[in-house]
VORO-872288 format. One record per residue (C-alpha): residue in one letter; x, y, z. Coordinates in Angstrom, 2 decimals, decimal comma. Layout:
N
node residuo = A; x = X; y = Y; z = Z
...
This chain:
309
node residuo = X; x = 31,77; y = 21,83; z = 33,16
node residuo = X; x = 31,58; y = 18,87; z = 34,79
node residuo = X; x = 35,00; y = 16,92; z = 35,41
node residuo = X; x = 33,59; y = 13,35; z = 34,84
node residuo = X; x = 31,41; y = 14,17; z = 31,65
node residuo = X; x = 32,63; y = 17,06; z = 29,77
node residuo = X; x = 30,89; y = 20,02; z = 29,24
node residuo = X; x = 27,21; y = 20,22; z = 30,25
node residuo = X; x = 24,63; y = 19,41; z = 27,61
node residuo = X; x = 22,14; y = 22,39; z = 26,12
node residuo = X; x = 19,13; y = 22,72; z = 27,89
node residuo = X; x = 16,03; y = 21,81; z = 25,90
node residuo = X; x = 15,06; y = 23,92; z = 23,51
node residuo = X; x = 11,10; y = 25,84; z = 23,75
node residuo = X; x = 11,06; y = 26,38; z = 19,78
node residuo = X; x = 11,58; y = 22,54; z = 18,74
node residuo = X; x = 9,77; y = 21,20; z = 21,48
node residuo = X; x = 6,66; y = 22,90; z = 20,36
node residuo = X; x = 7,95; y = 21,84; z = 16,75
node residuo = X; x = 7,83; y = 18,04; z = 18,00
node residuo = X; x = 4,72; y = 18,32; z = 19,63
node residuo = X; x = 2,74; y = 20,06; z = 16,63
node residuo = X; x = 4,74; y = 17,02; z = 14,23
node residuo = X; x = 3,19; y = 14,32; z = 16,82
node residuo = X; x = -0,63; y = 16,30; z = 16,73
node residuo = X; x = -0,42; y = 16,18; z = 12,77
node residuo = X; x = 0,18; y = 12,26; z = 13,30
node residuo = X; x = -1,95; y = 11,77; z = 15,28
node residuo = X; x = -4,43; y = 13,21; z = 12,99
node residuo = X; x = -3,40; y = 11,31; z = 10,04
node residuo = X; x = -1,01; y = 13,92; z = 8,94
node residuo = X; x = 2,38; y = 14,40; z = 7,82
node residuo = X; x = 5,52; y = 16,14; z = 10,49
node residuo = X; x = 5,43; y = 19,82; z = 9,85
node residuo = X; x = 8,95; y = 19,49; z = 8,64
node residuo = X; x = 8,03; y = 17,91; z = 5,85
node residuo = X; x = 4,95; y = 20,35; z = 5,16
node residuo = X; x = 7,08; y = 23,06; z = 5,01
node residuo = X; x = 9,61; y = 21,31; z = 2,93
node residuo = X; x = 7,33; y = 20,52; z = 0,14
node residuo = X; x = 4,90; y = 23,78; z = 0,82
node residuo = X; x = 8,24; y = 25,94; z = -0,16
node residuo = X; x = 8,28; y = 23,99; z = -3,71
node residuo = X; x = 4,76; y = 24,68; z = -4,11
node residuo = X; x = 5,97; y = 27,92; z = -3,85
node residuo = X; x = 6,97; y = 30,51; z = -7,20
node residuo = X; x = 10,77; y = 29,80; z = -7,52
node residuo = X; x = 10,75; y = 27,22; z = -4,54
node residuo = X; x = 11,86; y = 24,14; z = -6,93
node residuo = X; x = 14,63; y = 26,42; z = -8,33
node residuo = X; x = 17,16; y = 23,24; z = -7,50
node residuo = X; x = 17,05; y = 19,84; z = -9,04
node residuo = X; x = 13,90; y = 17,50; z = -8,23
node residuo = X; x = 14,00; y = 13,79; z = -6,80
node residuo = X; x = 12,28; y = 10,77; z = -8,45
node residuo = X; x = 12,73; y = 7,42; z = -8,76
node residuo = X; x = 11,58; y = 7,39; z = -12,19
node residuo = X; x = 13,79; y = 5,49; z = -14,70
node residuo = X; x = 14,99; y = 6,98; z = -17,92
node residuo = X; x = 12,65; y = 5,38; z = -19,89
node residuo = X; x = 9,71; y = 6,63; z = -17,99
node residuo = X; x = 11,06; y = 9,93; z = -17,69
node residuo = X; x = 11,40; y = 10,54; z = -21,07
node residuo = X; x = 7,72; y = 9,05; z = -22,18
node residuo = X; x = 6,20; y = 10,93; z = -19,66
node residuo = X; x = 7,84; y = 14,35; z = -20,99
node residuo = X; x = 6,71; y = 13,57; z = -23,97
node residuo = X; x = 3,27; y = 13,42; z = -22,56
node residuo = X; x = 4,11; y = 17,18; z = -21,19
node residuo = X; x = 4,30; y = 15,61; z = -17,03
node residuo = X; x = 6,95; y = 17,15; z = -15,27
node residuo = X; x = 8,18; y = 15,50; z = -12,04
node residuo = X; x = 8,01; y = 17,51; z = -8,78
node residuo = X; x = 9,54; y = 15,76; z = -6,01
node residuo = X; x = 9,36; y = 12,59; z = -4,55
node residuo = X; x = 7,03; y = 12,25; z = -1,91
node residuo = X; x = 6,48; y = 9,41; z = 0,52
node residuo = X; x = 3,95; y = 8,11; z = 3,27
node residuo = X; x = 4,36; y = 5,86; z = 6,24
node residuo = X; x = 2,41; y = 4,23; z = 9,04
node residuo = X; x = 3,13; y = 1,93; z = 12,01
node residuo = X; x = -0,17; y = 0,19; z = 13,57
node residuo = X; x = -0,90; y = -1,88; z = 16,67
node residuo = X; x = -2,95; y = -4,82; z = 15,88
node residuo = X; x = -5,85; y = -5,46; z = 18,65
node residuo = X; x = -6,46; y = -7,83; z = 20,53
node residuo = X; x = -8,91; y = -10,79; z = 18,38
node residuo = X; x = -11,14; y = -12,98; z = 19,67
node residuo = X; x = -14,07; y = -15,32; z = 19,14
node residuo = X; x = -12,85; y = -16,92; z = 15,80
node residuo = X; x = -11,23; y = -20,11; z = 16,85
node residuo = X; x = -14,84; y = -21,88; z = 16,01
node residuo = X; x = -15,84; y = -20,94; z = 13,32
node residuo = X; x = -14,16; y = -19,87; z = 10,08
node residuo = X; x = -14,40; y = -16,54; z = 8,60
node residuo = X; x = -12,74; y = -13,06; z = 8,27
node residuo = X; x = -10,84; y = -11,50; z = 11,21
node residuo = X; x = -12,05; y = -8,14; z = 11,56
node residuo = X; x = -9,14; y = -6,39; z = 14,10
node residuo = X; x = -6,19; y = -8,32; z = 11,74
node residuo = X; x = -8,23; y = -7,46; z = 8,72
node residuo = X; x = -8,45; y = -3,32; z = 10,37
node residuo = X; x = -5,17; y = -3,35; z = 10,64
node residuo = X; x = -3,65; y = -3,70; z = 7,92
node residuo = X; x = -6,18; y = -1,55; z = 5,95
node residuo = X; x = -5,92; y = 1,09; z = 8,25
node residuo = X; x = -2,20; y = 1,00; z = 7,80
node residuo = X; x = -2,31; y = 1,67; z = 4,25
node residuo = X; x = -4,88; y = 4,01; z = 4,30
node residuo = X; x = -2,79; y = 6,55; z = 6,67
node residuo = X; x = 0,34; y = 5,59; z = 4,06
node residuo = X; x = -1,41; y = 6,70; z = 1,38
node residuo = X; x = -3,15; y = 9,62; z = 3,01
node residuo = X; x = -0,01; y = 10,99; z = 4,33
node residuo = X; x = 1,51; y = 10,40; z = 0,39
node residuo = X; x = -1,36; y = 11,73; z = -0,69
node residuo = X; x = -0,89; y = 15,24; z = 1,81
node residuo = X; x = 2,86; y = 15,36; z = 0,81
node residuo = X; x = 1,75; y = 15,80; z = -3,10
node residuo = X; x = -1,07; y = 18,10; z = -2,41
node residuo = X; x = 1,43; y = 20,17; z = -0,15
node residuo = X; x = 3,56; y = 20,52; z = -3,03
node residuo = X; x = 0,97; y = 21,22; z = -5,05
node residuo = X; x = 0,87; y = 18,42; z = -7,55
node residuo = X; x = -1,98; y = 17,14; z = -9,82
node residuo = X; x = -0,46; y = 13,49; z = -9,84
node residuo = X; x = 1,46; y = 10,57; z = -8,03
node residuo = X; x = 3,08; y = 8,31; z = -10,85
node residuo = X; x = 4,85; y = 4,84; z = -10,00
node residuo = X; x = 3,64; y = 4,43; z = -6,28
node residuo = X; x = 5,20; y = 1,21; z = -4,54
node residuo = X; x = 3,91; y = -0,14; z = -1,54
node residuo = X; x = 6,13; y = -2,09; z = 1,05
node residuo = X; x = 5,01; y = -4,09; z = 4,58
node residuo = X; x = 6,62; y = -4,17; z = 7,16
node residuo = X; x = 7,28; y = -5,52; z = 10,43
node residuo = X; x = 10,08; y = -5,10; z = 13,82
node residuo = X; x = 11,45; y = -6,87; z = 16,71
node residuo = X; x = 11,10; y = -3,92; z = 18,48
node residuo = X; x = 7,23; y = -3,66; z = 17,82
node residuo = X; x = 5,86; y = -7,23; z = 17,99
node residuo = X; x = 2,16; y = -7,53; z = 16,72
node residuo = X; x = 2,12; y = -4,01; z = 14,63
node residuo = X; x = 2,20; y = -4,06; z = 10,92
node residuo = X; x = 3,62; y = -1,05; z = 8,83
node residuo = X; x = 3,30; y = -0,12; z = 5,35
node residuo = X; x = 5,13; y = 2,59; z = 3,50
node residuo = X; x = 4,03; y = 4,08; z = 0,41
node residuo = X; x = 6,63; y = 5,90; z = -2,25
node residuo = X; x = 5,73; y = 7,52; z = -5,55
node residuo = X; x = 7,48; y = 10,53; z = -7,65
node residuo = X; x = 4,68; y = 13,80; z = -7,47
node residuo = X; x = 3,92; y = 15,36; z = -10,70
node residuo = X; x = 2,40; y = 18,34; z = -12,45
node residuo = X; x = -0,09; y = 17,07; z = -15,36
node residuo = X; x = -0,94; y = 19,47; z = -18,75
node residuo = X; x = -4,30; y = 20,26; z = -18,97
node residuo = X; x = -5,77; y = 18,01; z = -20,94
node residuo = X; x = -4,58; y = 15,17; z = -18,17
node residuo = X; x = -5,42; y = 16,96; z = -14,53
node residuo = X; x = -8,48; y = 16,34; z = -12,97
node residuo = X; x = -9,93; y = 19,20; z = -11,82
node residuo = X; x = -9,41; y = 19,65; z = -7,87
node residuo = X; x = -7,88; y = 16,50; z = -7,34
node residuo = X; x = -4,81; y = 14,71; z = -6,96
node residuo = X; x = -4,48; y = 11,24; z = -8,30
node residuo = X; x = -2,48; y = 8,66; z = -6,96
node residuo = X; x = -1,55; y = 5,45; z = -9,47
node residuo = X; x = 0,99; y = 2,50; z = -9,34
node residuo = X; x = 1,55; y = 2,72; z = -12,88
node residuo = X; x = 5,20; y = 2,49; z = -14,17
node residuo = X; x = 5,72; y = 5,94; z = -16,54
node residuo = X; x = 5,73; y = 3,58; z = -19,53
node residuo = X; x = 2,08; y = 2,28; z = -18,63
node residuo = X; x = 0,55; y = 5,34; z = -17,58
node residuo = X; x = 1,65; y = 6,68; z = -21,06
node residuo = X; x = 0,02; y = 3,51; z = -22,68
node residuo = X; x = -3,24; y = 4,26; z = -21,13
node residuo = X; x = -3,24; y = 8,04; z = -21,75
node residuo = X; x = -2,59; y = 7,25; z = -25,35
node residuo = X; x = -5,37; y = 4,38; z = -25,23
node residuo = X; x = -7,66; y = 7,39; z = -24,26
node residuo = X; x = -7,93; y = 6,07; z = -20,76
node residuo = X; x = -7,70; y = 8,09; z = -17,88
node residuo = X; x = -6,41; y = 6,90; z = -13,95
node residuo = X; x = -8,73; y = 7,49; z = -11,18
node residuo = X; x = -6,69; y = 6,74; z = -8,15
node residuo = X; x = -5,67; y = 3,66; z = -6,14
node residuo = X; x = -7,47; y = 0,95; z = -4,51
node residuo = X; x = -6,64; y = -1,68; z = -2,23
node residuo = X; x = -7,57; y = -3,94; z = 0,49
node residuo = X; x = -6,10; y = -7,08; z = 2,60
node residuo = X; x = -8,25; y = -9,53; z = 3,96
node residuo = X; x = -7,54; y = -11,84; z = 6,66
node residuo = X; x = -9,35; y = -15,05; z = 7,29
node residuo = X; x = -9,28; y = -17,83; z = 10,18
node residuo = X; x = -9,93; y = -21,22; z = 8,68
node residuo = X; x = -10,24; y = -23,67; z = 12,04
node residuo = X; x = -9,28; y = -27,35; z = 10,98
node residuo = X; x = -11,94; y = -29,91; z = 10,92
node residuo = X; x = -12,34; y = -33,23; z = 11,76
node residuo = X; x = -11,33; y = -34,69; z = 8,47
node residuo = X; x = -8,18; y = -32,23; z = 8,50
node residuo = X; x = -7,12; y = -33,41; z = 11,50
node residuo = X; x = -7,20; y = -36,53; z = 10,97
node residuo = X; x = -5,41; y = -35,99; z = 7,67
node residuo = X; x = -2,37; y = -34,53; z = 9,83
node residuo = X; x = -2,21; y = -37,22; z = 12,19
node residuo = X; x = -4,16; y = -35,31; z = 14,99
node residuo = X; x = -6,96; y = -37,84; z = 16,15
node residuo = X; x = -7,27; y = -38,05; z = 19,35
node residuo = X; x = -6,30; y = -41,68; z = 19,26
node residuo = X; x = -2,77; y = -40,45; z = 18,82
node residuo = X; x = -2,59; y = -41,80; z = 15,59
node residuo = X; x = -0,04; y = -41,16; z = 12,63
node residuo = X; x = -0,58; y = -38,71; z = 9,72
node residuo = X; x = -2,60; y = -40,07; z = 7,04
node residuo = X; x = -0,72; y = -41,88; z = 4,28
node residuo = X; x = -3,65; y = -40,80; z = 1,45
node residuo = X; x = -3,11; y = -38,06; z = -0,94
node residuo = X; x = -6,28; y = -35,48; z = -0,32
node residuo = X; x = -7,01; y = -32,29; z = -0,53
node residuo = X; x = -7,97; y = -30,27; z = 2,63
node residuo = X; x = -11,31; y = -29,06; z = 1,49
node residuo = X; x = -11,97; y = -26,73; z = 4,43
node residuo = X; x = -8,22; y = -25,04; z = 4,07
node residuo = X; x = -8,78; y = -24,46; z = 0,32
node residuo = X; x = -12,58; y = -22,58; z = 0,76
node residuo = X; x = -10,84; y = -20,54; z = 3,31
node residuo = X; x = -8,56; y = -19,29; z = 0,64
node residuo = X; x = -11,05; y = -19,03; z = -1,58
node residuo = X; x = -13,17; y = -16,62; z = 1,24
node residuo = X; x = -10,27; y = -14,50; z = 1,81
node residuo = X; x = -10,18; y = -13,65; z = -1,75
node residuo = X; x = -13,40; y = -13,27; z = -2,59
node residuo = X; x = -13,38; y = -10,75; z = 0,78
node residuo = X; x = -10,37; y = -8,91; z = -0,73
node residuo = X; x = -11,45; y = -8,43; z = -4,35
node residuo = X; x = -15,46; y = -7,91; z = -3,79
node residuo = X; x = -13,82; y = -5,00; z = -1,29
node residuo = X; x = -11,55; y = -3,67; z = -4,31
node residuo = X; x = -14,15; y = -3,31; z = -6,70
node residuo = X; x = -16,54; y = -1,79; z = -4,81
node residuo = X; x = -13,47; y = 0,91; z = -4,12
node residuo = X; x = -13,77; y = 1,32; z = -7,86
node residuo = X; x = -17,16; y = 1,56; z = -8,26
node residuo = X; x = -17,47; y = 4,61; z = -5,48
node residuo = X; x = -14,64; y = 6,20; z = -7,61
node residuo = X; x = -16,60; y = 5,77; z = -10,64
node residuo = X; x = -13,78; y = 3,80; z = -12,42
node residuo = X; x = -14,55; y = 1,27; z = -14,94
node residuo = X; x = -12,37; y = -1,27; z = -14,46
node residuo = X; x = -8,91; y = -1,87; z = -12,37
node residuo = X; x = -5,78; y = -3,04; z = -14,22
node residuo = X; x = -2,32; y = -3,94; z = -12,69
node residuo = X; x = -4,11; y = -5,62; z = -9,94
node residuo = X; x = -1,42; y = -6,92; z = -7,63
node residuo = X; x = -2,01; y = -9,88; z = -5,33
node residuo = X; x = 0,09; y = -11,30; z = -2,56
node residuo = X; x = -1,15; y = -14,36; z = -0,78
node residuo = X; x = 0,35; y = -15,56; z = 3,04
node residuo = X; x = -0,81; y = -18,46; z = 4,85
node residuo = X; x = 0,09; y = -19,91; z = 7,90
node residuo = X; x = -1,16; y = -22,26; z = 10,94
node residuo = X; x = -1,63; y = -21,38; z = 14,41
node residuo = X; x = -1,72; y = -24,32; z = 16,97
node residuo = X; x = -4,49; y = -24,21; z = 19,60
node residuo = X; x = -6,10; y = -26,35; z = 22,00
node residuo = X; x = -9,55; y = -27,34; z = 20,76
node residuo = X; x = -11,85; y = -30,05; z = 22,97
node residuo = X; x = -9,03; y = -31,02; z = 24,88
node residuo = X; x = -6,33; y = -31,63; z = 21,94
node residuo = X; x = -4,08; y = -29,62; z = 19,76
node residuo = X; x = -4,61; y = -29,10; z = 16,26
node residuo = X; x = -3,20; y = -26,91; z = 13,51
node residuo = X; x = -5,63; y = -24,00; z = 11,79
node residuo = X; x = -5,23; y = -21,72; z = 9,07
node residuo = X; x = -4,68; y = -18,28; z = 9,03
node residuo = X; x = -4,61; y = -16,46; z = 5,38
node residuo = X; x = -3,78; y = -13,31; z = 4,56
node residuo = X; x = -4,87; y = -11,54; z = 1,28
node residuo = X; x = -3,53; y = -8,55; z = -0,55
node residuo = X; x = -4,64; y = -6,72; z = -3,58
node residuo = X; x = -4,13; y = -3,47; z = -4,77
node residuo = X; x = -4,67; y = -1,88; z = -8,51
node residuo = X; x = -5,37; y = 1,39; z = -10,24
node residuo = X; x = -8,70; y = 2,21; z = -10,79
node residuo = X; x = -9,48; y = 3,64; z = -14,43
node residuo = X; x = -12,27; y = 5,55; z = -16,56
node residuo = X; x = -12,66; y = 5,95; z = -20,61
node residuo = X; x = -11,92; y = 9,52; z = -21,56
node residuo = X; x = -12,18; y = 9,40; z = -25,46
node residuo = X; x = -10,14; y = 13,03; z = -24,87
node residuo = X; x = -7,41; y = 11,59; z = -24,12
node residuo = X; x = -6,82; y = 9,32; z = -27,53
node residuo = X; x = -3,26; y = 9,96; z = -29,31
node residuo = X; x = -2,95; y = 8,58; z = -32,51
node residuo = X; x = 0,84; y = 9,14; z = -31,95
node residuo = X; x = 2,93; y = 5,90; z = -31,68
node residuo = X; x = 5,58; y = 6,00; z = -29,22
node residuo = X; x = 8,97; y = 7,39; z = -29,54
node residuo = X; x = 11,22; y = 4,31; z = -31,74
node residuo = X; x = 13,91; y = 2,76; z = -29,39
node residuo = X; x = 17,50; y = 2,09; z = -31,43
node residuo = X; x = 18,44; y = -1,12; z = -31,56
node residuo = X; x = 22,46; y = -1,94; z = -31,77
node residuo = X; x = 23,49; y = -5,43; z = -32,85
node residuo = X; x = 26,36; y = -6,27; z = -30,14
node residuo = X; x = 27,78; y = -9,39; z = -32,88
């Protein structure tokens, strides 16, 4: 024991450093920590969910989707921190960013992968109610991080899809709806675009950056070149989405999500500083396919209604 620190730490242990080393291989691969993989292979397990199972499911969804015969398994989670590369080449001309653009997607797609490997550990037919959050840190300047959460399920019969596991952002209440519409989810699909929109002449001008020095202009007017560069980075985004639906075979996306960012980034162009554009689209939705099948002629269950006068 040593007089100044107490008694001597443990030495390390052989067992969990191999532990921590297989966890950081699975990541590496796109996979989940083998802590969780044993967690959620012991449910898969007969009598492994013998306590009670997590879910962020409300009451309301809980109970329609019951009704429908889905019983909740766990909830399961996915997460990704990525490095965005270095860009360049786009201060000329306007356009998508391909290493912004990367990252992001890239991002998401490990989130959801390692979602999707948490409910096919478990051995679930379904992901209900996924939500997808960004990210950023102090400590990690330049990376982007999304995390995706959803409750996994086991599906009757007449809803699985044979030897796959579908993932869907649908509330419980809408994925009811669509089962009863005789409509069937196919998965998820998503994409962010980013696009570099460098000012031109007239822009510049328009906020005061001639190189005469002079003032901002004192006209109303649009910035025509700002506005088609939102316009491209949404048209990017949702010709990418669809196309995600088509190789599913979905026929159409609903719930379709967008979240728009924009903002300048000062640079010195021909010997003078000017303001461009950088925006940012996201989109996700749930892809979905008829199924005739699936039609309920059942209405749903009757809420009570209490008059509080």
């Amino acid at each position: 024991m040593s007089p100044l620190f107490g008694r001597r730490a443990p030495g390390p242990d052989p067992a969990e450093d191999e532990r921590a080393a297989r966890s950081r291989e699975r990541l590496e691969a796109g996979g989940i920590p083998v802590a969780a993989a044993e967690r959620l292979a012991a449910l898969a397990q007969p009598g492994g969910a013998a306590g009670p199972f997590g879910s962020d499911l409300g009451v309301g969804e809980f109970a329609l989707l019951a009704s429908l015969g889905v019983k909740p398994v766990t909830l399961v989670m996915g997460s990704s921190i990525y490095h965005t590369g270095w860009q360049t080449g786009y201060y000329f001309q306007p356009g998508e960013v391909p290493a912004l653009s990367t990252a992001f997607n890239e991002s998401r797609r490990l989130a959801l992968g390692r979602l999707l490997e948490e409910a096919q550990t478990a051995k679930a037919d379904a992901v209900v109610g996924v939500r997808i959050t960004q990210g950023a840190h102090d400590w990690a300047p330049g990376a982007v991080e999304f995390i995706a959460v959803g409750t996994a399920v086991h599906l009757p019969d007449r809803l699985r899809t044979p030897g796959q596991t579908v993932l869907t952002d649908l509330s419980g209440q809408e994925f009811w709806e669509l089962c009863a519409a005789g409509v069937r989810p196919v998965g998820i699909a998503a994409y962010t675009s980013v696009h570099y929109v460098p000012a031109t002449w007239q822009t510049r001008m328009a906020q005061g950056g001639s190189m005469f020095g002079g003032s901002a202009s004192w006209t109303n007017q649009e910035l025509p070149d700002f506005t088609q560069g939102v316009y491209d980075a949404r048209e990017t985004a949702m010709r990418r989405l669809t196309g995600q639906g088509a190789e599913l075979g979905g026929d159409g996306i609903v719930g379709v999500t967008i979240e728009q960012h924009s903002r300048t980034y000062r640079v010195r162009r021909g010997g003078f500083e000017t303001d461009d554009l950088i925006v940012t689209f996201h989109v996700m939705g749930t892809i979905i396919a008829e199924d005739p099948a699936l039609r309920s002629d059942t209405p749903p269950p009757a809420l009570s209604v209490l008059s509080l006068s």
